[in-house]
N, C-alpha and C positions, 0 to 999 in steps of 0.2 A: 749703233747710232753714235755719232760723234759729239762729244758733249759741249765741243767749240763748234759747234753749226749752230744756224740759227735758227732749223726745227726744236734742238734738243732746247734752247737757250726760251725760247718760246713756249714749250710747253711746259719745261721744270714752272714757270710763274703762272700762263694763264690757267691753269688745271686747278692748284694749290687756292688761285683767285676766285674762277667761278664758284666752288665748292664754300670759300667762304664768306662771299658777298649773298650767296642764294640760303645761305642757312642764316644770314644775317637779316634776313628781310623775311624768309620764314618765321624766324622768330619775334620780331615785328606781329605777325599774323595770330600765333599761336598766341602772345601774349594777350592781344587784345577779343582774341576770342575768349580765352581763360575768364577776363574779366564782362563779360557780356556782347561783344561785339562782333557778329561771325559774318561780319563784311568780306574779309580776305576768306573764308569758305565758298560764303555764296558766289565768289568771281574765280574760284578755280584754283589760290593762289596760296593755296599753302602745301602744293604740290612742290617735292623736291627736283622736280624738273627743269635744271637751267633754259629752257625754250621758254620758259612762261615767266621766267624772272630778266631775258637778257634784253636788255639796250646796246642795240647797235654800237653807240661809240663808246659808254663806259665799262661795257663789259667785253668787248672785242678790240676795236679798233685801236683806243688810247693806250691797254694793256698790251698789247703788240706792240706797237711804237713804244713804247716805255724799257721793252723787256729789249728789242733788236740793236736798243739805243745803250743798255746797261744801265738805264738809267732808275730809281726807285718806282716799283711799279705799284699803281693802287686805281682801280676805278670803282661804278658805282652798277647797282642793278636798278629796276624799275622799280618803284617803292611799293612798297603790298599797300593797299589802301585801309586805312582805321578809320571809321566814324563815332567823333567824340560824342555824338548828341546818343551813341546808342550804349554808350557807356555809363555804367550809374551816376559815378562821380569823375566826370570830364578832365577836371584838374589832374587830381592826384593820378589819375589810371594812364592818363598820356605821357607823365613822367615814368612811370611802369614799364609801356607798352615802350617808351623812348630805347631807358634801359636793357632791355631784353636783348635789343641788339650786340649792342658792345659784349656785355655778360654772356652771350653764346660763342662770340669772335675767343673767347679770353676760357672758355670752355674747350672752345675746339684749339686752343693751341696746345690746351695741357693735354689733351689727348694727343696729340699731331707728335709730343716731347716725349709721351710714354711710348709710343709706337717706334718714333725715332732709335730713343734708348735701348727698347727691346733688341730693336734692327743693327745698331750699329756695332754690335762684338762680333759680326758676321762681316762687317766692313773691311777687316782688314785683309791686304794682298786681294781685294776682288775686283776686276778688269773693268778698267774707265768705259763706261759705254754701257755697261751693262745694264740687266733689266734691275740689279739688284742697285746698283749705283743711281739709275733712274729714279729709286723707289726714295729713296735716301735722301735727294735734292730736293723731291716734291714735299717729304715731310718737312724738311727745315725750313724750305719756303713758306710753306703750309705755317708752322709757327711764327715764322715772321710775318707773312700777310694779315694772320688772324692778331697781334699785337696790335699792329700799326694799324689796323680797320679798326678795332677798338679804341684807342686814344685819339686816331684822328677825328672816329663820329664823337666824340666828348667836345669836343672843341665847344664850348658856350655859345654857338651862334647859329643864328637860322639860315639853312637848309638840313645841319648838322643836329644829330641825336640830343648834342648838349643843349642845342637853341629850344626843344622842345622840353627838355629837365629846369632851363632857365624863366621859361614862359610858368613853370607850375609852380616854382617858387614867387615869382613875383606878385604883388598887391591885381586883382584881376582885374583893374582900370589901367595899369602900366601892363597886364599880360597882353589886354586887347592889343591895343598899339605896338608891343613888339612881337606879335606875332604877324601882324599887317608884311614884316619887313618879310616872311617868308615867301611871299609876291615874289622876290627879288633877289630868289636863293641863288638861282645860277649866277645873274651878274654879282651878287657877293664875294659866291666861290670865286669866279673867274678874278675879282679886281684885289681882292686877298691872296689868294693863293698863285696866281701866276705875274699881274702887272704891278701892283706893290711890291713884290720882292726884287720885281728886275729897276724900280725907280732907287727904294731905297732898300738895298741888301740888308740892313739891319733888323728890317721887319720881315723877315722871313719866318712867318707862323711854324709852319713844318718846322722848321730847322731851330728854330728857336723853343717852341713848346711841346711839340710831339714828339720831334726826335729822341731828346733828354729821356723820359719816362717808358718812349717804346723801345727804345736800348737796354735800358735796366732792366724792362721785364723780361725781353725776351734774351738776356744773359741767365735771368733767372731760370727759365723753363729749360735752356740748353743746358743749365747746370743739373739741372732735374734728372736731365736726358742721361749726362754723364753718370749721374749717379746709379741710375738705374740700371747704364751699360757696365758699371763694374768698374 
């Protein structure tokens, strides 16, 4: 396989992706069953099956254009469904079940850096293309996607993991109210993340608050990696 084609180029990111958008939203599941809620059970959806977690455009479509383009890739899966009313305590367990998310992304990258490590004293002199070169890209991607899924779901704001951690801290007469805005999560995302940064470049959230802290970690885990490989 040619690893400048845009089979190879394609699959080193969306494979790395689905694997950690479906454990991201499994864990979602599993959290809020842990805590009483076996919502995401009763509906099938704590199945590691990416068929039962995928969205047409953020788990396919956008991550293909993203990856053909070289551009940073990241999409979303269908959200595992939680019901706070079947939760003892509403508040605090949605900040929980919010967590679990990112905390497994940040999980699976330490493993993605040990397995890296293991792998890589076998990297040297081994033939571009290969299946063993293949293996190699999908882990480091694999670490890099599962950072950046993690700090960009932290972002403080609704539709994002952080908007539901920010909703449990708040007085619950200001939690009602800004949880209302989660109505409005897509146009959010859309008018933050894509038409604000093209008006005024200085507000480029990614690039400004995500980037910084998903560079440093994931320097960190490839340091890990190194270390591991000798």
């Amino acid at each position: 396989m040619d690893p400048s084609g845009i089979i190879w180029r394609a699959a080193v990111w969306i494979i790395p992706l689905v694997l950690a958008i479906v454990f991201h939203e499994v864990s979602h599941g599993l959290a809020a069953r842990a805590l009483g809620d076996p919502t995401a059970a009763e509906q099938r959806r704590l199945s590691l099956n990416p068929l039962r977690h995928v969205d047409p455009v953020g788990t396919v479509v956008l991550p293909l254009l993203l990856a053909l383009a070289k551009a940073p890739v990241f999409g979303w899966a269908k959200p595992v469904p939680v019901d706070s009313r079947r939760l003892p305590h509403p508040r605090r367990d949605m900040m929980l079940v919010a967590l679990a998310g990112p905390g497994s992304n940040l999980v699976l990258a330490l493993v993605g850096a040990v397995l890296l490590g293991a792998l890589t004293p076998s990297l040297y002199g081994i033939q571009p293309g290969s299946l063993t070169a293949f293996v190699a890209a999908n882990l480091l991607n694999f670490v890099i996607i599962n950072v950046f899924l993690a700090i960009f779901n932290l972002i403080p704001l609704p539709p994002f993991d952080g908007g539901h951690v920010v909703a449990g801290l708040l007085p619950e007469r200001l939690a009602q109210r800004w949880d209302q805005l989660a109505r409005y999560g897509l146009l959010l995302f859309i008018l933050l993340l894509l038409v604000l940064p093209s008006i005024v470049p200085g507000a480029n959230i990614v690039q400004r608050l995500v980037a910084p802290p998903a560079q440093a970690l994931t320097e960190w885990y490839l340091g890990l990696a190194q270390s591991i490989a000798g």
